[in-house]
DOTOR-154659 format. One line per field, with one value per residue (C-alpha): residue in three letters; y, x, z. Coordinates in nm, 4 decimals, m for minus. Each point is the difference from the previous one (the first is absolute). Layout:
<recs>
aa: (ALA ...)
v: (Y ...)
u: (X ...)
w: (Z ...)
</recs>
This chain:
<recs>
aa: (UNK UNK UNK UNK UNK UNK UNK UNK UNK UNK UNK UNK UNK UNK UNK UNK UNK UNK UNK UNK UNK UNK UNK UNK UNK UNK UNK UNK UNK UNK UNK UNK UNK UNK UNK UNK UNK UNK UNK UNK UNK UNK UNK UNK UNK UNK UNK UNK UNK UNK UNK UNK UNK UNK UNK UNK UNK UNK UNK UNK UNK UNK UNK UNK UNK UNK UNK UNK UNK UNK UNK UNK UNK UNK UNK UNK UNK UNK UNK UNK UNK UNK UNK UNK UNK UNK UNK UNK UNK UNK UNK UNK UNK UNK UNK UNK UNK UNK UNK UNK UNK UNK UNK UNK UNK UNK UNK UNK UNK UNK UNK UNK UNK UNK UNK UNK UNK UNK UNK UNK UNK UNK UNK UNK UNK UNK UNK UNK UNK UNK UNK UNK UNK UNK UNK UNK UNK UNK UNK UNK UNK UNK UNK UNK UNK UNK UNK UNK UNK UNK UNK UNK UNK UNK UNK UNK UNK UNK UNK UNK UNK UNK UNK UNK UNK UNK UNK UNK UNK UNK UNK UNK UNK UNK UNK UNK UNK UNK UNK UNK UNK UNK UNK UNK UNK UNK UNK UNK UNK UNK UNK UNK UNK UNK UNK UNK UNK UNK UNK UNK UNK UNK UNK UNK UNK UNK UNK UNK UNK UNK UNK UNK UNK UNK UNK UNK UNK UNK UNK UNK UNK UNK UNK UNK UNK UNK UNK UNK UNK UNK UNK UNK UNK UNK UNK UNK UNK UNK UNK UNK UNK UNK UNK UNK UNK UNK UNK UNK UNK UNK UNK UNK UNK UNK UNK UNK UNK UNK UNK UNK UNK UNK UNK UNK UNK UNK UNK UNK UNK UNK UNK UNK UNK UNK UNK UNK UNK UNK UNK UNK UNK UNK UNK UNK UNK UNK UNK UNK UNK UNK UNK UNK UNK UNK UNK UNK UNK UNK UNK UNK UNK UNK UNK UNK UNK UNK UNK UNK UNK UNK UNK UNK UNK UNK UNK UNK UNK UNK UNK UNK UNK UNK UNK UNK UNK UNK UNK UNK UNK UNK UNK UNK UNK UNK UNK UNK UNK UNK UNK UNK UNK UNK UNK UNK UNK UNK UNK UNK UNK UNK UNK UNK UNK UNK UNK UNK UNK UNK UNK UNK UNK UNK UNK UNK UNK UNK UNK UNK UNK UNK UNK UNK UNK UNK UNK UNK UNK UNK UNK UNK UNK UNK UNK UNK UNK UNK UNK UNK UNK UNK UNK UNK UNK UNK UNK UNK UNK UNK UNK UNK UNK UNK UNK UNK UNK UNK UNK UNK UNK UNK UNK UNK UNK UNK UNK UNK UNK UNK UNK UNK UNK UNK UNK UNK UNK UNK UNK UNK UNK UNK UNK UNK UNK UNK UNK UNK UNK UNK UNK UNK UNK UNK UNK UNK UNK UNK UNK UNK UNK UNK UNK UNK UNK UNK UNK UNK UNK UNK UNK UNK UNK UNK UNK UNK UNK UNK UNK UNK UNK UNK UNK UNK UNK UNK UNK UNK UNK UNK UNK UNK UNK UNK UNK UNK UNK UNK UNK UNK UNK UNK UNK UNK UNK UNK UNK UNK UNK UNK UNK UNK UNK UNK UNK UNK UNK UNK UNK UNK UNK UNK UNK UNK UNK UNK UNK UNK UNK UNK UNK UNK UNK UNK UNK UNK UNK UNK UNK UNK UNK UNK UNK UNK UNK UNK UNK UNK UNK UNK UNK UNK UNK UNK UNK UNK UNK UNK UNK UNK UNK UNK UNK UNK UNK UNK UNK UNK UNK UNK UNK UNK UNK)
v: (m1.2041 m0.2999 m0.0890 m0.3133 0.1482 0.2832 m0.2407 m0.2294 0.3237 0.0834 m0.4030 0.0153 0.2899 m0.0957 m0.3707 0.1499 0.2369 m0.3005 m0.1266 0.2478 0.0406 m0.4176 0.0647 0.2912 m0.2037 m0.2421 0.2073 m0.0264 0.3437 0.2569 0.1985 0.2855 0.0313 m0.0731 0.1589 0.1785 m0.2230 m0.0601 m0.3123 0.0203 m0.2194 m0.1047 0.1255 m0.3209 m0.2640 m0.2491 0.1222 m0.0440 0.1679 0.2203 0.1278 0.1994 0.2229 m0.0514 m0.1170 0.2904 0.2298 m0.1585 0.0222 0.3225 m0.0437 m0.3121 0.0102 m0.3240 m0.0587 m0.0334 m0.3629 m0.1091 0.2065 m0.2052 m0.3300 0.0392 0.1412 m0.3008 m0.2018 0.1375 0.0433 m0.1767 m0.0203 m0.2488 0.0927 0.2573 0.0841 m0.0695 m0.3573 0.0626 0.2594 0.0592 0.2501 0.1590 0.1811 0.2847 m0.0954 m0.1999 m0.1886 m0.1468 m0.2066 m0.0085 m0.3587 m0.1782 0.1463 0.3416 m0.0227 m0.1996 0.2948 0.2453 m0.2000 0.0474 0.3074 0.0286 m0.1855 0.1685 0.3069 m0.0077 0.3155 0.1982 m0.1843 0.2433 0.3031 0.1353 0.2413 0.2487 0.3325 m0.0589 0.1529 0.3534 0.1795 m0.0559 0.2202 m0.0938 0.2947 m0.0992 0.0169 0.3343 0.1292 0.3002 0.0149 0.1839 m0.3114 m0.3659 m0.2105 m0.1038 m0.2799 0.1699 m0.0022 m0.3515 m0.0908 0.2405 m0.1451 m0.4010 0.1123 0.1715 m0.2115 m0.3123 0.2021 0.1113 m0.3662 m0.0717 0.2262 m0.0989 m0.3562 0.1508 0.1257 0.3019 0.1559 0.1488 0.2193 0.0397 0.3712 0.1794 0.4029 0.1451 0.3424 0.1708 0.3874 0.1692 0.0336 m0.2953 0.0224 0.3810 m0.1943 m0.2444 0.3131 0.1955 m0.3179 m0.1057 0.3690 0.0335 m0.2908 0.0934 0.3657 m0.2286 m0.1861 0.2468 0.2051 0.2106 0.0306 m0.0384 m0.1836 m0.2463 0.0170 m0.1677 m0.1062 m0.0858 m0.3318 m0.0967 m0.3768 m0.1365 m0.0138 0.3972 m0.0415 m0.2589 0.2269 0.2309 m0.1205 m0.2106 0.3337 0.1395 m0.2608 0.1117 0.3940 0.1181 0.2977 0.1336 0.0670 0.1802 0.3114 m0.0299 0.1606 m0.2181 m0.0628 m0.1254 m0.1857 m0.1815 m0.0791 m0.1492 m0.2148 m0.1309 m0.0699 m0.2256 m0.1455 m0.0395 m0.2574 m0.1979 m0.0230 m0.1032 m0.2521 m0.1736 m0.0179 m0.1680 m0.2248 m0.0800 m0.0259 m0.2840 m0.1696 m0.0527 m0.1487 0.3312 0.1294 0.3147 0.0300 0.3838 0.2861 0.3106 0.3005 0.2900 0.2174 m0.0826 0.1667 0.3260 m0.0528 0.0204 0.2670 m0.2617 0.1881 0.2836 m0.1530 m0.1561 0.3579 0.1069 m0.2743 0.0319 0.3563 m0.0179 m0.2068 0.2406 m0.2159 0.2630 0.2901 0.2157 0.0767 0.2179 m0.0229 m0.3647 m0.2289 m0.2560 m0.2667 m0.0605 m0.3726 0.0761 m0.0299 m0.3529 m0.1290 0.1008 0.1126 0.3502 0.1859 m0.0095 0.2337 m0.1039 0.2912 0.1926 0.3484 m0.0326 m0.1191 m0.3652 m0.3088 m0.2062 m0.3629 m0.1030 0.1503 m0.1846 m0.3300 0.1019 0.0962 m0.3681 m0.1481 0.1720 m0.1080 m0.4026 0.0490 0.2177 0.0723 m0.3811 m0.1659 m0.2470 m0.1377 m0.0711 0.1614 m0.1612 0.2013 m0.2176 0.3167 0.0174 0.0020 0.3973 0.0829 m0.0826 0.3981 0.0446 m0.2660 0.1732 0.3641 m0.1601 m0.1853 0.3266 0.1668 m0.2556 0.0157 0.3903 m0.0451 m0.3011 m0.3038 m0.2294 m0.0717 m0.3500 m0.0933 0.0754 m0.2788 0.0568 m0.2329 0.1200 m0.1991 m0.0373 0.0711 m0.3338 m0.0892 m0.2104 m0.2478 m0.1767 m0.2503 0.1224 0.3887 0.2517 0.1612 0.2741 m0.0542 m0.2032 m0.1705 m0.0562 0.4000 0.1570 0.2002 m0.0132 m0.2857 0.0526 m0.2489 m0.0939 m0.0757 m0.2429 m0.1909 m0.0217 m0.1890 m0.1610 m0.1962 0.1490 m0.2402 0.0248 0.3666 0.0515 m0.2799 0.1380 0.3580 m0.1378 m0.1829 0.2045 0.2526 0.3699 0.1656 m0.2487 0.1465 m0.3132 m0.1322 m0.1335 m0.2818 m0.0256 m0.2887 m0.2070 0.1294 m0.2128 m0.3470 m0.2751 m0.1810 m0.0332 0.3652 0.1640 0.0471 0.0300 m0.2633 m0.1786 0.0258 m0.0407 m0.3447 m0.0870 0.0366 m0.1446 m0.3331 m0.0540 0.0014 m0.2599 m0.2126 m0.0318 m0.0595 m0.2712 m0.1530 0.0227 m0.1553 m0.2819 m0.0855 0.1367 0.1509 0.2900 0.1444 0.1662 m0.0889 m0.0715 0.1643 m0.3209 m0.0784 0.3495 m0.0543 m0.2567 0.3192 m0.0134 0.0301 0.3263 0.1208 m0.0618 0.2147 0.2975 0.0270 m0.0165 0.2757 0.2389 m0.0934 0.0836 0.3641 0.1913 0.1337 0.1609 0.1217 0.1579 0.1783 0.1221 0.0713 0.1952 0.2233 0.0351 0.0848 m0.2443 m0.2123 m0.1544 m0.2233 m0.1672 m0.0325 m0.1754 m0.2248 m0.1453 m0.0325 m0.1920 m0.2231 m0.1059 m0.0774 m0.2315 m0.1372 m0.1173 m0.1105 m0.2126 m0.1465 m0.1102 m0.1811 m0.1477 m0.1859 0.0835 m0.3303 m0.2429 m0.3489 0.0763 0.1421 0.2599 0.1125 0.0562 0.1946 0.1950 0.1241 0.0938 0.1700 0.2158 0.0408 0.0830 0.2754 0.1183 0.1098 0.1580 0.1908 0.1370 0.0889 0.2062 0.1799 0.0566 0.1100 0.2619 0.1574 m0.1167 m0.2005 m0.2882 m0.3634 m0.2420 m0.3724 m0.1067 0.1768)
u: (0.7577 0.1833 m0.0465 0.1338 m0.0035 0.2002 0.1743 0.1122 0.1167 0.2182 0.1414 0.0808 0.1876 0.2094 0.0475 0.1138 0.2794 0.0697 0.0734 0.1851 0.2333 0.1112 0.0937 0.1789 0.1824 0.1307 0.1042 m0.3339 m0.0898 0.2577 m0.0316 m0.1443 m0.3143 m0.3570 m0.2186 m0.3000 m0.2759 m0.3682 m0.2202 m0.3042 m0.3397 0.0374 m0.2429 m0.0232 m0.0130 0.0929 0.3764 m0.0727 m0.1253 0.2811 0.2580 0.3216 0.2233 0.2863 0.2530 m0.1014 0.0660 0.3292 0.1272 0.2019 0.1113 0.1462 0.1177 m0.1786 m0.2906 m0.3609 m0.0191 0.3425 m0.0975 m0.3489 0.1533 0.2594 m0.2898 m0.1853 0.2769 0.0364 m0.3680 m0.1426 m0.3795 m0.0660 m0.2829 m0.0789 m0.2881 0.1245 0.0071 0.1704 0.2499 0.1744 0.1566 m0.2017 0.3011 0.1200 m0.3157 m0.0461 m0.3916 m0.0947 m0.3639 m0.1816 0.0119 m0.3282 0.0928 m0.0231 m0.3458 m0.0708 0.1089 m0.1899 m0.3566 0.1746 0.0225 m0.3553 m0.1241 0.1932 m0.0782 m0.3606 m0.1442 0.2833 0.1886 0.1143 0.0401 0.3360 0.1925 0.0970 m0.1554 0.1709 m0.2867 0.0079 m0.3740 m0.1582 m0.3094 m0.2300 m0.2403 m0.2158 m0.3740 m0.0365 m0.3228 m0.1368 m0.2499 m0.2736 m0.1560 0.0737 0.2969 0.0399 0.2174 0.3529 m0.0800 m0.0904 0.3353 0.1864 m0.1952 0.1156 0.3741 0.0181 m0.1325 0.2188 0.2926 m0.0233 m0.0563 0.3236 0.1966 m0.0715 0.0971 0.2915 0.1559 m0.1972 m0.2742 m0.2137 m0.3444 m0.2233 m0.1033 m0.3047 0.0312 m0.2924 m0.0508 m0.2769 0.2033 0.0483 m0.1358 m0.1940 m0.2381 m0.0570 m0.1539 m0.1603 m0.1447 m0.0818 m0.2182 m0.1941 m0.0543 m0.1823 m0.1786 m0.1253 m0.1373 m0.1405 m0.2009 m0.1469 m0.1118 0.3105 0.1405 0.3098 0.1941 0.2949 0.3355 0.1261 0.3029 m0.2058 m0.0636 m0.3381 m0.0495 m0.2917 0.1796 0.0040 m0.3822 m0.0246 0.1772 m0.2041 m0.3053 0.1183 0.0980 m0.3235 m0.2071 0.1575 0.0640 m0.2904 0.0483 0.1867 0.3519 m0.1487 m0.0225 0.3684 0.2907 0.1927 0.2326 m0.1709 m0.2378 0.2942 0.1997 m0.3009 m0.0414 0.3462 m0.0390 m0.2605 0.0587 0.4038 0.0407 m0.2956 0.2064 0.3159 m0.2421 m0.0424 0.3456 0.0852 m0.2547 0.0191 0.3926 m0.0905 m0.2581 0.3390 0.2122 0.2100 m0.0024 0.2424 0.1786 m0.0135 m0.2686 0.2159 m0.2187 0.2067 m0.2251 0.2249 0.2765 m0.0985 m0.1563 0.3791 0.0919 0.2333 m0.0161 0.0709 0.3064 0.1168 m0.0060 0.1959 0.2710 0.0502 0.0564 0.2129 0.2372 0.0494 m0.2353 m0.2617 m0.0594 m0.2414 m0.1858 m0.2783 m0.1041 m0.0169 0.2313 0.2264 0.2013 0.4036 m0.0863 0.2282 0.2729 m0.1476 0.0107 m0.3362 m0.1307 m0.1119 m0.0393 m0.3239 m0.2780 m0.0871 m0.1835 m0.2353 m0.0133 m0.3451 0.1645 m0.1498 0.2426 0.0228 m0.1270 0.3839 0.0727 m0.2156 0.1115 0.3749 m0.1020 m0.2098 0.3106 0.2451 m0.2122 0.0517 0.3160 0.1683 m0.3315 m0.0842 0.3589 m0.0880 0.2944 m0.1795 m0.3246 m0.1946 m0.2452 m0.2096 m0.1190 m0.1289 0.1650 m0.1011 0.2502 0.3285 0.1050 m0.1193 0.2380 0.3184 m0.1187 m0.1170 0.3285 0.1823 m0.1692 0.0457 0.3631 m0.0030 m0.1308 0.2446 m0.1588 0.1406 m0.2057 0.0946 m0.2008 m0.3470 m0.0572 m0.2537 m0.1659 m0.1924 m0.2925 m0.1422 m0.3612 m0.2488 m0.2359 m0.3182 m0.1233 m0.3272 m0.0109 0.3048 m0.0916 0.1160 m0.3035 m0.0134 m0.3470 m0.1905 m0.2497 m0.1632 m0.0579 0.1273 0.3221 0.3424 0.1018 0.1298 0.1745 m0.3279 m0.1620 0.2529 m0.0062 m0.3576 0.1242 0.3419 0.0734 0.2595 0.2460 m0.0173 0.0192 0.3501 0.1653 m0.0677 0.0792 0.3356 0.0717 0.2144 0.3050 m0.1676 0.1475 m0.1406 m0.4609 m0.2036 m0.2518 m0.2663 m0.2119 m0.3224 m0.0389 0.2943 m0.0492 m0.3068 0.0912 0.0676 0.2533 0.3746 m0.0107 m0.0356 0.2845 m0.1409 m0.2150 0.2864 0.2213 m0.3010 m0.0845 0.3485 m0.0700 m0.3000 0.1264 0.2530 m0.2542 m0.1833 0.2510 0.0465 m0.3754 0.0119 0.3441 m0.2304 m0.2998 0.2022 0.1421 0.3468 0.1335 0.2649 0.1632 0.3098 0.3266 0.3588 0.2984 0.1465 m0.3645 0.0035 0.3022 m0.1997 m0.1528 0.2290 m0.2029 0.0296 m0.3629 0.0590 0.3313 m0.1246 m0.2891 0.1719 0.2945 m0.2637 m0.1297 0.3483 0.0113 m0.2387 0.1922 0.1949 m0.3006 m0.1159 0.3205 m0.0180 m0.3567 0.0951 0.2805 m0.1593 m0.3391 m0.1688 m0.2893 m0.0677 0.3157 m0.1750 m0.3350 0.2514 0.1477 m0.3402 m0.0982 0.3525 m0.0427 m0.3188 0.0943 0.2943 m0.2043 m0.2646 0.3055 0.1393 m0.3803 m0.0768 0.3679 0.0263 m0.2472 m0.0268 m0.1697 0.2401 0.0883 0.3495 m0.1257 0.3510 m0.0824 m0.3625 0.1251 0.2467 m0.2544 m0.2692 0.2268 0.0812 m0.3688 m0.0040 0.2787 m0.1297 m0.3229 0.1403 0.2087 m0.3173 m0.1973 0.2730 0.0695 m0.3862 m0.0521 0.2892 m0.2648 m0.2885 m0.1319 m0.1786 0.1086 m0.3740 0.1040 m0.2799 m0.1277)
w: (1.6936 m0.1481 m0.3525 m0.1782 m0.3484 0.1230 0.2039 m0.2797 m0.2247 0.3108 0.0709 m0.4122 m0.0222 0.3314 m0.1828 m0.2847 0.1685 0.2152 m0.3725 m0.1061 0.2829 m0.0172 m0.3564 0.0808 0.2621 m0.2267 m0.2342 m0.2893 0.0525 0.0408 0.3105 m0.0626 0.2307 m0.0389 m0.2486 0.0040 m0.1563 0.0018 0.0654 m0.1895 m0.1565 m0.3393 m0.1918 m0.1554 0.3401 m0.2316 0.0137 0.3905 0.3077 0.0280 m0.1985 0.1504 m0.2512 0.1950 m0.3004 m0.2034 0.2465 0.0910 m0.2978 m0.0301 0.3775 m0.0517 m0.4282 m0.0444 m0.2192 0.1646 m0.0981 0.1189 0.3380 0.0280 m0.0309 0.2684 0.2112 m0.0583 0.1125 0.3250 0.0660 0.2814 0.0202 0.3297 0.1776 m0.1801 m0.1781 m0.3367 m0.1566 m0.3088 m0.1747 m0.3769 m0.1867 m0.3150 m0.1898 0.2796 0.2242 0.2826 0.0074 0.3193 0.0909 0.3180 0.1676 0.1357 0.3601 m0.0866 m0.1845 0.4095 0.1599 m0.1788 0.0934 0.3405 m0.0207 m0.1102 0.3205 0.2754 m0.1140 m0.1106 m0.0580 m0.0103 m0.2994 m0.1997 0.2275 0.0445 0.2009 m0.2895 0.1445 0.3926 0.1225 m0.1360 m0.0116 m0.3341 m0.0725 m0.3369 m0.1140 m0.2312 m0.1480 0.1470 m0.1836 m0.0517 0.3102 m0.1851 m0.1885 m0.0954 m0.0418 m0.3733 m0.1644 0.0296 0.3823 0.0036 m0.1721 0.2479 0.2461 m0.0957 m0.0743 0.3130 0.2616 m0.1873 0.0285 0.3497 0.0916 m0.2220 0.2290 0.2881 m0.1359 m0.0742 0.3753 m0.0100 0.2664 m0.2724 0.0758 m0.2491 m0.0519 m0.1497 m0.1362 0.0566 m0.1882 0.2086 m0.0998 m0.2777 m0.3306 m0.0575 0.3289 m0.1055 m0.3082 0.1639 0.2289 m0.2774 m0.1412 0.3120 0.0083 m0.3230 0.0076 0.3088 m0.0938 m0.3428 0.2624 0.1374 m0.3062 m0.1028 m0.3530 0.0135 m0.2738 0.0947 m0.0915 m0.3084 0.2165 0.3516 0.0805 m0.1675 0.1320 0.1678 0.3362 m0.0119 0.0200 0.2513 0.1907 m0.0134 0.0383 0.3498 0.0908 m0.0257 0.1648 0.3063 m0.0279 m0.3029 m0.1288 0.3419 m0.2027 m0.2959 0.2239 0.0687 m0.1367 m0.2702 0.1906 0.3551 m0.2829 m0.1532 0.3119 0.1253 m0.2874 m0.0538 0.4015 m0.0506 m0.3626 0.0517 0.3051 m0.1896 m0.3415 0.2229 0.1991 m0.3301 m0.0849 0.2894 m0.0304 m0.3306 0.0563 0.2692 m0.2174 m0.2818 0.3282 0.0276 0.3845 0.0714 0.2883 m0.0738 m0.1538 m0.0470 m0.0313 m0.2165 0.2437 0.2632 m0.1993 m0.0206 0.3489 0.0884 m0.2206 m0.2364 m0.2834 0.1068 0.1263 m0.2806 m0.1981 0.3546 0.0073 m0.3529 m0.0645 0.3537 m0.1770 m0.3036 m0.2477 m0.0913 m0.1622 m0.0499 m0.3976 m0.0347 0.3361 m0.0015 0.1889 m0.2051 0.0707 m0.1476 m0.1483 m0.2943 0.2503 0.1038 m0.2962 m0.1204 m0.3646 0.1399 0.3122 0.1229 0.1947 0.4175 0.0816 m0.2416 m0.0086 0.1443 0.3087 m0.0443 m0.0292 m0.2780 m0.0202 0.0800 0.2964 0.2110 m0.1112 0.0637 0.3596 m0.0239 m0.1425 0.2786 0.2593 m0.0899 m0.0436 0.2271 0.2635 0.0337 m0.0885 m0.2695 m0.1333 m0.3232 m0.1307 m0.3097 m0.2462 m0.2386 m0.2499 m0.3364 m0.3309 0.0093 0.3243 m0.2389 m0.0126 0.4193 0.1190 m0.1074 0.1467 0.3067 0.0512 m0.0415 0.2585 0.2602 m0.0698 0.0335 0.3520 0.1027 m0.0738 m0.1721 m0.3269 m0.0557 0.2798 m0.1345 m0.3450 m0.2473 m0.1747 m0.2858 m0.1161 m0.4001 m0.0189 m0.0384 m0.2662 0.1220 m0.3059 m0.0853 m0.2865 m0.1789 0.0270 0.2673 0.2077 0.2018 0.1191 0.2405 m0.1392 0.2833 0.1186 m0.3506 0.1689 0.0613 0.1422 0.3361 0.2763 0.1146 m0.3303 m0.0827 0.3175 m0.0572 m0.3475 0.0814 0.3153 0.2315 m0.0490 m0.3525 0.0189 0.1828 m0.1849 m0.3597 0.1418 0.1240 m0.3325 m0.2361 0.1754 0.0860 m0.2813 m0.2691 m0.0659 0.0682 m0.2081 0.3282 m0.1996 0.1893 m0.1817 0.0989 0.3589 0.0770 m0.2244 0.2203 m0.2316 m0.0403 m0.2088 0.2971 0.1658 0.3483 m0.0158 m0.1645 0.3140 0.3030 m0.2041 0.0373 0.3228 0.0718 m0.2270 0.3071 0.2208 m0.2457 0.0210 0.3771 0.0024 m0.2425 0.1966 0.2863 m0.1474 m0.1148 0.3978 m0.0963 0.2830 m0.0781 0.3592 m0.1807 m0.1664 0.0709 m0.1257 m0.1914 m0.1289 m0.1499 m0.1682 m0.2197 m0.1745 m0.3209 m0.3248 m0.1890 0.0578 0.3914 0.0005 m0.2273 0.2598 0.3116 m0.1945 m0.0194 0.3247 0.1303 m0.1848 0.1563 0.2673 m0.3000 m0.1761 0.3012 0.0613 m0.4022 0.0163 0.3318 m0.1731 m0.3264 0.1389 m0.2264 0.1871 m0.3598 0.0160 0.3040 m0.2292 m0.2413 0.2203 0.1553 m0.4137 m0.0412 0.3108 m0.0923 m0.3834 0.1944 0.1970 m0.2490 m0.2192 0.2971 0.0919 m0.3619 m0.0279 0.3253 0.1706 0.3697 0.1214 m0.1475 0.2089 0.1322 0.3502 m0.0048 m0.3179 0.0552 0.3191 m0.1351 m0.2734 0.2661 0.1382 m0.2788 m0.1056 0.3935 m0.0341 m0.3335 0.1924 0.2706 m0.2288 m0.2463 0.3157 0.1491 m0.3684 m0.0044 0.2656 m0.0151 m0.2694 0.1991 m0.2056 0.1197 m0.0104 m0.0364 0.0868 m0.2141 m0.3393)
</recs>
């Protein structure tokens, strides 16, 4: 997909070997070929839109100082229809500025492509797969999941912006461990119901859901199961209570605008015997050994701290081995090309033994990205809580959309960079002023849509705008807007490759702040009818630009608030 920012980068650099070549022809530059050099942003775009390092990187190649080198440059630099208006040499730099038909062509841009501004061919195609959110089936989804949840969905959207055909995937873990728990509690809650005294686990799962369970469980069987063995008692309660809890996720998932095109039951893993072949493939390949009748895997020789145990001496995996065969599956069994994990803070040591073990069986590693996420802090008046004051627990997913509007939610989750712990004001959340950053950028929005109203209320008639009267857009607050208007292709593509959906949160913060800059310092309805039309037109583009970076969070964009 053609981009004029990338476009212009490209035209300068060929301009300025153009330039280098004539002076090499006439005998200002020796010749000695053409060196490598970058064109880059200022950081200051008061030294200019672009800057190219082309002198300074001459300068050994051709024995001439970098400032001597820029000035014959500049001599022989031609800039006709291009989209530079001006050029001049800084010391052993070349600075170059953007003329008014470039800032044209990037509202051009804007219009042909609608919707898919931004969005770039970067990942050719190749199978991107985010996991994320993931919770523990046996009870609610609490904050960490709704961050998960907000990073996740942003940053499968992101990708797919980005060239790639992404799924979005949800690990269910309905084995092992945890729904022996979760069996072990319905179970003795049950037998409590009916009379039995029988104490619960310290370490079982003591919420109120457990009882709920239970108790929806015996409206429809009694007292059948407590004649049972344990374990026809607890399979029959996990049977009923587990698709329930999983139900709810889903559900609750949809209700915070996340929809998976995937529900990935570890079940199905051992179902197929994966573990087992994992343990198989490896030791087949010379990577275990056996320790005290336990199985253990070589990770030393993969770069790991320490080897570590897959089977126990008990004969029962350990919690890794199934998510290697999970992990081998998207990767080799499926053929993703690129497979995304958004995990907590607490995975840091996993990630490097799970790695090794795909490696051992023939994936390549580099394939599977983790993205480790800081824990959040919810806060009320200044002080963290933990609580809901509403039902006196934890607060859970579903507690805080009860507080905090949706939108709200999955912008401030999508705020700060995953490895940086949030501090979630409840507070700030729900005030409708300029404070609040998502508020902050839909009233951007819906102040466009003011404005056409008004244009229209007034019998001004706005049906587009021409090239040349586009080029009348040539204050500073106009230029810096449509500049960052013009960038987000590239902050898609970085946000893409650095797995970072908050730079995207930034940039819809930043394009409001320009935009509120530009409508306080230039007034939209002036006399000049090009003028006027030119700066509808850019209020025009603005909008079509926030709604499209909105909704690649889905986040709403209200034409009146």
């Amino acid at each position: 997909m053609n981009d004029i920012v990338k476009f212009a980068d490209v035209q300068l650099k060929d301009r300025i070997i153009d330039a280098i070549r004539a002076a090499q022809a006439d005998g200002s530059l020796p010749d000695a070929g053409i060196p490598e050099f970058r064109i880059e942003v200022p950081a200051d775009r008061a030294h200019g839109d672009r800057s190219a390092n082309a002198a300074m990187a001459g300068a050994r190649l051709y024995r001439q100082a970098p400032p001597a080198i820029a000035a014959k440059i500049l001599a022989h630099l031609d800039l006709t229809d291009s989209c530079f208006d001006t050029a001049e040499a800084v010391g052993g730099f070349l600075n170059f500025t953007f003329g008014p038909g470039y800032y044209a062509d990037v509202l051009g841009q804007v219009t042909q492509q609608g919707d898919t501004f931004g969005s770039s061919d970067l990942g050719k195609g190749k199978k991107a797969l985010v996991e994320f959110v993931s919770a523990n089936p046996t009870g609610p989804m609490h904050i960490g999941n709704a961050r998960g949840g907000a990073m996740g969905d942003t940053l499968a959207e992101i990708l797919t912006r980005a060239g790639y055909y992404t799924e979005r995937e949800f690990y269910i873990n309905d084995a092992g461990n945890q729904i022996e728990k979760f069996g072990l509690s319905l179970d003795i809650r049950y037998r409590q119901k009916y009379g039995e005294d029988v104490e619960l686990p310290e370490d079982s799962y003591h919420g109120q859901d457990i009882v709920d369970h239970v108790n929806a469980f015996a409206e429809v069987y009694g007292d059948h199961y407590i004649g049972e063995d344990e374990q026809t008692r607890r399979k029959a309660l996990v049977a009923f209570a587990l698709p329930k809890n999983i139900e709810g996720l889903e559900r609750d998932l949809l209700k915070y605008g996340i929809r998976y095109d995937t529900w990935f039951r570890e079940s199905s893993l051992y179902a197929k015997n994966a573990p087992a072949q994992v343990v198989e493939t490896l030791t087949a390949r010379g990577y275990t050994y056996e320790q005290d009748g336990a199985v253990w895997f070589r990770a030393e020789q993969f770069g790991c701290d320490k080897d570590f145990v897959l089977r126990r001496s008990n004969g029962l995996f350990t919690y890794i081995v199934p998510d290697i065969a999970y992990h081998f599956n998207k990767l080799s069994t499926r053929g993703f090309d690129l497979a995304v994990d958004i995990l907590g803070a607490d995975h840091h040591g996993y990630v490097p033994r799970l790695k090794a073990a795909l490696t051992a069986m023939g994936v390549d590693a580099d394939k599977l990205k983790v993205v480790l996420m800081q824990m959040v802090r919810l806060v009320r008046d200044g002080e963290v809580i933990k609580l809901s004051k509403r039902s006196g627990k934890a607060i859970t997913l579903v507690t805080l959309l009860d507080e905090v509007p949706i939108d709200a939610a999955r912008f401030f989750f999508n705020l700060r960079e995953a490895n940086t712990p949030i501090d979630f004001d409840l507070d700030l959340a729900v005030e409708e002023s300029s404070k609040n950053p998502v508020y902050y950028c839909q009233y951007a929005h819906a102040r466009i849509c003011s404005i056409f109203r008004n244009m229209q209320e007034k019998g001004i008639a706005w049906d587009g705008c021409t090239r040349e009267q586009a080029m009348k857009l040539t204050a500073e607050e106009e230029k810096a807007l449509i500049n960052h208007i013009g960038s987000l292709r590239g902050e898609i593509e970085q946000a893409a490759e650095a797995l970072d959906p908050s730079r995207i949160t930034r940039y819809a913060v930043e394009l409001a702040t320009l935009f509120h800059k530009f409508y306080n310092a230039c007034r939209v309805g002036v006399d000049d009818a090009d003028l006027r039309a030119a700066r509808l037109y850019l209020c025009d583009c603005t909008r079509s630009v926030m709604r499209n970076v909105l909704a690649m969070m889905k986040i709403s964009a209200p034409e009146m608030m």
